[in-house]
C-alpha angles and dihedrals in degrees: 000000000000083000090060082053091056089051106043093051108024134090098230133136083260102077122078120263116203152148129245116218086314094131088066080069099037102031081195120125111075100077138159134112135250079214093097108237143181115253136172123215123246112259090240159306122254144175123262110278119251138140096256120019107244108186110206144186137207122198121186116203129217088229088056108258129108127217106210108195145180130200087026135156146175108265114246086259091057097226103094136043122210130188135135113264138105125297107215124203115224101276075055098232110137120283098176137330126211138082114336145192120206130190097232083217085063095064131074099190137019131190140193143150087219099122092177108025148111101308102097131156108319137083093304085063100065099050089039121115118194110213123184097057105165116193115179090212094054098059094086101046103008089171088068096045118134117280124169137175120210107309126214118209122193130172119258095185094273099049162314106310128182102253101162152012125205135236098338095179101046103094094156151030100271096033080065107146149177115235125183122205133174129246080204090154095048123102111179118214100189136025093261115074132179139221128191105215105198135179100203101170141059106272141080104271102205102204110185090167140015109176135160115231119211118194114178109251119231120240105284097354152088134251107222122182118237121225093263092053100257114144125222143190109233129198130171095033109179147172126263122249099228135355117196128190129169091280094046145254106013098168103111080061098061103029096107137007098266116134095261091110119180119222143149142230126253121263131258101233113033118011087211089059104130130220128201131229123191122209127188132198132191120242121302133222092202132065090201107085149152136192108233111204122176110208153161143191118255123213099275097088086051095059091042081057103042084044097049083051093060088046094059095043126153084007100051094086084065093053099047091051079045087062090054095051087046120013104158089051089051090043089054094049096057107045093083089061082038094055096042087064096041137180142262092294100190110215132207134196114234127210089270086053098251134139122252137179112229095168156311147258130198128157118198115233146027095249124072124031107230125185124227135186115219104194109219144216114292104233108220098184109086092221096055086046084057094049129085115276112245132194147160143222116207116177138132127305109257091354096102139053103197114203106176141357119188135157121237145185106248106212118164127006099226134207113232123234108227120227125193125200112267095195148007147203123245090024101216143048108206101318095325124090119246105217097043078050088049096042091047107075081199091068144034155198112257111194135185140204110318101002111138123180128189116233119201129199136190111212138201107292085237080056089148085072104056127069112213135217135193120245112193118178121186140064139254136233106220105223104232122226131210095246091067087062111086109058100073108172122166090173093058092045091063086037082064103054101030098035109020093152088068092035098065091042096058089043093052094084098048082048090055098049093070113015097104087063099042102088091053092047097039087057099039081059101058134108109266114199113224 
C-alpha cells in the first residue's frame, strides 16, 4: 500500500500527464502529411522504469473521487474493475483503503501505465489513457514528437494518400465529434471503393462512424463543403491574378491544389502575432461567390499542445475527468486562449473600401490538406461588380500551410448521400464485427498503435457524377510519454486561460528555439507499419 502512496503523491513518470479540452485551443494532434515522406520507427515503447514494476490504475468518478489501484483487473462481465488501493474523496484526502469494485459506468477517466494489460476491448477501452511511453527519437525535442487522429487512405491511381484525419479536436469522451473532410484528389474508377483506416500513433483512437459522403457534381464543377458543413455546387472555379504575401508574389504557389504550400515561420516574439495576404481576382459575372482555399496546420499547434501538457503535469489527469463532469464550463473557459490565436479569417472590401470579415477557415492538424468554400459578400453597385475582386488573409505567423486559393461560382447548396462501409478487412475487431461497430451509433471501434482496416464502399452506380467526402465521428486518448513529465506549471497554465496574449509572447522563444527541427523529428516519431 506504501507503493499507492508513491504514486498518488509523487512526480514520477509514473502519474498521467494529460491535457484537459486543450485541443479545442490548439486543434493540433492529429498530424501527418498527404506529401509521402521517409520515416524510421521509433526503437521502442516501454514501460516506466522502476525497480519493480508496479502496474497501476487510476479511476476518476462522476461523483469526484478517484479510486487509485494495484493487481487489478476487468471483471469477467466487463463492467466492473476490481483491485486493492485508496478511494479518495474530491479534496483528495483519503476516504478508505482496501480491496474495491468499481461500475466501470460510474467512472469518467481511467489511467493507467499498463501498456499491455486488462483493458481490452470493451467499455473500459474507450475511457482508458496509457502513460510511460518512452520513444528514443523524442528525447531530444518531446514537444515534436509524432501525434495522429484517426487517418483515411484512398487510392489516387498511383497509390494510397492520406486524404483525411478524423475527428483532430476531439481528445475525450465528451469533446466526440463529426468531422467532414474531402476526398477532393480522388477520382473513383468502379462502384467499390476503398478506404485504409489507420491508427499511426501511440494512442487509443474511439470511431463510432466512418461514413462516404456522395453529393452530385454539377456540369463542369466541383462540390466544396463550407465551415459550417454546408455543402455547395461550384462553376467557374479560377486562379487568382496575383497573391502577395511579406516576401512577395506567391501566386504560382497557390495557383492549383498540388502539394507546393506557402507558408512562414512564427514569430520571435509572440506566437499570436498575424500576417496578411492579399488575393485578387479579376472581375466576376456572378454575384454568387465563394473564396476556395486549400490548407493545413503546421507544427506549431502540435508543440503549443505537447507544451501545455508538461505545464499541467501530475494535475492534468484531474482536469481532464473535470472536462467530462463540465464540459461546457471547460469549453467557455478556453475560447478566449482558442480566439487570440485565431484562424484563417478570410476579409473582403466593401463598396466604401473597407475591410470586412465574411468568414473563417481552420482545419484542425498537420496532417491532411482539406478544401473549403467561404461564401462571400453579394455586391449590389454595378461599378464595384465590374472591379477586381480583393481580398485578405489574415491569419498567424508560422500556424498555416496554404495549398490552393481560387474563386468560384457558388450554384446550388446539395444534400449528401450517406454511405456506410459494406465490408471490411480484416472482418473483426477482437470478437465483434467493424463494420456492424461502425453501422451501430451506440458502439465503436476502438483501435491501437499500428492497427489498419480496410473499409469498403459500394457507390452510386453513376459514381463518375458525385464528389465524396469523408465523415469521421470519435475521439482519441493521447498516449502520454516520460519525457512530458518534467515542466509542471500551475501558474502558465492560468496564464493560459485567463492571459493568453502574454502567454503566447513569453512561449515564443522557447518555440523558436526549436521550430527548424520539428518536422524531422515529428516524422522519425512516427508509427511505422512492418
Amino acid at each position: 500500500m506504501n507503493k499507492i502512496k508513491h504514486i498518488f503523491e509523487s512526480t514520477s513518470a509514473y502519474v498521467l500527464l494529460f491535457l484537459i479540452s486543450i485541443s479545442l485551443i490548439f486543434n493540433p494532434n492529429c498530424a501527418g502529411s498527404r506529401i509521402e515522406r521517409i520515416s524510421e520507427p521509433p526503437s521502442q515503447f516501454t514501460q516506466p522504469a522502476s525497480s519493480d514494476n508496479f502496474l497501476f490504475i487510476k479511476l476518476h468518478m462522476k461523483n469526484g473521487d478517484l479510486y487509485l489501484l494495484e493487481n487489478w483487473r476487468v471483471l469477467a462481465d466487463k463492467d466492473s474493475v476490481s483491485g486493492s488501493g485508496k478511494l479518495f474523496d474530491p479534496n483528495r484526502d483519503v476516504i478508505s483503503e482496501g480491496q474495491f469494485t468499481v461500475p466501470i459506468q460510474q467512472v469518467v477517466l481511467a489511467e493507467t501505465n499498463q501498456i499491455n494489460g486488462p483493458v481490452g476491448t470493451g467499455v473500459l477501452a474507450a475511457l482508458t489513457i496509457v502513460t510511460g511511453i518512452f520513444t528514443i527519437v523524442c528525447i531530444a525535442n518531446p514537444k515534436a514528437c509524432f501525434g495522429s487522429c484517426p487517418t483515411f487512405y484512398a487510392y489516387n491511381g498511383d497509390g494510397y494518400i492520406v486524404q483525411s484525419e478524423g475527428f483532430s479536436s476531439s481528445i475525450s469522451p465528451s469533446m466526440e465529434e463529426r468531422d467532414i473532410d474531402a476526398l477532393f484528389r480522388i477520382k473513383p474508377n468502379e462502384e467499390d471503393f476503398t478506404v485504409q483506416l489507420k491508427n499511426e500513433a501511440y494512442e487509443t483512437h474511439i470511431i463510432r462512424a466512418a461514413n462516404l459522403l456522395a453529393l452530385p457534381k454539377p456540369e463542369g464543377g466541383r462540390v466544396f463543403s463550407s465551415p459550417d458543413d454546408n455543402f455547395y455546387q461550384a462553376i467557374n472555379i479560377t486562379e487568382a491574378s496575383t497573391v502577395v504575401a511579406n516576401e512577395g508574389d506567391i501566386s504560382e504557389k497557390l495557383c492549383s491544389f498540388d502539394g507546393i504550400e506557402r507558408f512562414s515561420e512564427a514569430d520571435s516574439n509572440n506566437l499570436a502575432s498575424k500576417e496578411i495576404i492579399d488575393i485578387t481576382f479579376n472581375p466576376a459575372s456572378s454575384e454568387n461567390l465563394g473564396l476556395v482555399i486549400a490548407a493545413r496546420q503546421t507544427l506549431l499547434t502540435t508543440f503549443l499542445f505537447y507544451q501545455t501538457l508538461a505545464y499541467l503535469g501530475t494535475t492534468a489527469g484531474d482536469w481532464l475527468a473535470n472536462v467530462e463532469r463540465n464540459s461546457d464550463q471547460f469549453k467557455s473557459m478556453l475560447e478566449k486562449p482558442r480566439s487570440v490565436l485565431g484562424n484563417i479569417d478570410v476579409l473582403q472590401q466593401n463598396a466604401n473600401g473597407e475591410w470586412v470579415q465574411v468568414g473563417e477557415v481552420g482545419e484542425t492538424g498537420p496532417i491532411a490538406t482539406d478544401i473549403k468554400i467561404v461564401p462571400l459578400t453579394k455586391v449590389s453597385d454595378q461599378a464595384t461588380k465590374n472591379s477586381s475582386i480583393n481580398l485578405k488573409l489574415k491569419m498567424a505567423k508560422g500556424l498555416w500551410r496554404i495549398d490552393y486559393v481560387a474563386l468560384a461560382e457558388i450554384k446550388d447548396k446539395v444534400r449528401p448521400i450517406v454511405i456506410q462501409p459494406s465490408t471490411s478487412s480484416p472482418q473483426y475487431s477482437g470478437s465483434s464485427d467493424v463494420v456492424e461497430l461502425l453501422k451501430n451509433p451506440d458502439s465503436v471501434l476502438v483501435t491501437y498503435p499500428g492497427d489498419k482496416f480496410i473499409l469498403n464502399y459500394k457507390l452510386p452506380t453513376d459514381y463518375y457524377n458525385y464528389e465524396l467526402f469523408m465523415e469521421s465521428q470519435g475521439y482519441y486518448l493521447e498516449w502520454m510519454r516520460n519525457e512530458w513529465l518534467v515542466e509542471e506549471n500551475p501558474g502558465k497554465v492560468y496564464q493560459m486561460l485567463f492571459n493568453p496574449q502574454q502567454y503566447y509572447k513569453e512561449l515564443a522563444p522557447q518555440f523558436k528555439k526549436v521550430e527548424a527541427e520539428m518536422e524531422e523529428t515529428f516524422w522519425s516519431s512516427k508509427y511505422v507499419y512492418p
